[in-house]
C-alpha positions as CSV (number, residue, x, y, z in Angstrom):
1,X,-3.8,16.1,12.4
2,X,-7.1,15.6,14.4
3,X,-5.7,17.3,17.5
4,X,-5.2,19.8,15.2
5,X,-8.1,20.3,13.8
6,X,-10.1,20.0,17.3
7,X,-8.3,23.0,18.8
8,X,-8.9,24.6,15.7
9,X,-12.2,24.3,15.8
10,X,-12.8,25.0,19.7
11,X,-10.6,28.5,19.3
12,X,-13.1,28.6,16.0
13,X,-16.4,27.8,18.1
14,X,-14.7,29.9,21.4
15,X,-14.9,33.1,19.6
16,X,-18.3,32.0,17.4
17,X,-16.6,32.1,14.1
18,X,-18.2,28.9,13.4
19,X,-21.2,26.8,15.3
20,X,-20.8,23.1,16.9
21,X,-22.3,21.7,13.9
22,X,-20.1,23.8,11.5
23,X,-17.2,21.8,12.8
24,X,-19.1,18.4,12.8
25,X,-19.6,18.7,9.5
26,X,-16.6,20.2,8.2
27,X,-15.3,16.8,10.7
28,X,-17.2,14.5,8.7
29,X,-15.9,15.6,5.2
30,X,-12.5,15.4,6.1
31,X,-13.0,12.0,7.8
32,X,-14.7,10.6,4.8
33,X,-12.1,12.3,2.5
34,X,-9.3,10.3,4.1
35,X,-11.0,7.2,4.6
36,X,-11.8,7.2,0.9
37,X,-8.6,8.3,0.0
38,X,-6.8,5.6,2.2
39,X,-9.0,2.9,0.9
40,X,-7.7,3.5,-2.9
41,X,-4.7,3.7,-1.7
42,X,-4.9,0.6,0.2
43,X,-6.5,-1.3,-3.2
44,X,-3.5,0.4,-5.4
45,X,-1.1,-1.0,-3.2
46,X,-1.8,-4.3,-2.6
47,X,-2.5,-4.6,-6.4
48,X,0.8,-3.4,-7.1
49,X,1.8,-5.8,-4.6
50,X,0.2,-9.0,-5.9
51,X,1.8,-8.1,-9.4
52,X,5.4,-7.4,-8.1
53,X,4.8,-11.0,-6.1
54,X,3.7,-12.9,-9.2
55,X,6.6,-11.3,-11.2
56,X,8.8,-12.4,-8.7
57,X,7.6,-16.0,-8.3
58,X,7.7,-16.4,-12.2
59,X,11.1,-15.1,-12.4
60,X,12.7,-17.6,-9.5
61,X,10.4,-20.7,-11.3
62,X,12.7,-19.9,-14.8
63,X,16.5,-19.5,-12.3
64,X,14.9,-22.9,-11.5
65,X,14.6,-24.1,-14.5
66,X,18.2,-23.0,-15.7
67,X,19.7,-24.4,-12.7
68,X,18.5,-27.8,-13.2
69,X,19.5,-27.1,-16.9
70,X,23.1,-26.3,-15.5
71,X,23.2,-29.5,-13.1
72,X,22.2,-32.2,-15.7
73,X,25.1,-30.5,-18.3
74,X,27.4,-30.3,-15.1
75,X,26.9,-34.0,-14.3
76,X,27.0,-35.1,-18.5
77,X,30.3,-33.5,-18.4
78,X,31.3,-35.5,-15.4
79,X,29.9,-38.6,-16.5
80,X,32.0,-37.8,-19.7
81,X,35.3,-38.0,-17.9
C-alpha cells in the first residue's frame, strides 16, 4: 500500500496534478489514519483477549474442582468394597 501510493503520487507530481507538499500531506493523513486505526484495534484485541483468557482460566479452575469431586467419590466407592 505505500509503494502504491508513492508511484501514485510521483506520476501525480510528474505531470503537476498535485505539488510535493500536496502528497506530504495527503501522506500524513493516511499515516495517522492507520496508526489510529491500528491502535484501537490493537486495544480491542487484546481486551478481547484478556476476557477470552480469564473465561478460560475460570472455566478449567471449576473441571478442577469436579475432578477432584469425581476422585474423592471414586476412591469412597473403592474404600467401600
Amino acid at each position: 500500500m505505500p509503494t502504491s501510493f508513492l508511484v501514485v503520487s510521483l506520476i501525480l507530481v510528474i505531470f503537476d496534478l498535485i505539488d510535493i507538499s500536496q502528497a506530504f500531506y495527503i501522506g500524513i493523513f493516511g499515516f495517522t489514519v492507520t496508526a489510529v486505526t491500528w491502535w484501537w484495534w490493537a486495544i480491542f484485541t487484546i481486551k478481547y483477549l484478556i476476557t477470552t483468557l480469564n473465561r478460560a482460566s475460570t472455566n478449567l479452575q471449576e473441571v478442577n474442582e469436579e475432578i477432584k469431586s469425581v476422585k474423592l467419590e471414586m476412591q469412597e466407592l473403592k474404600d467401600e468394597s
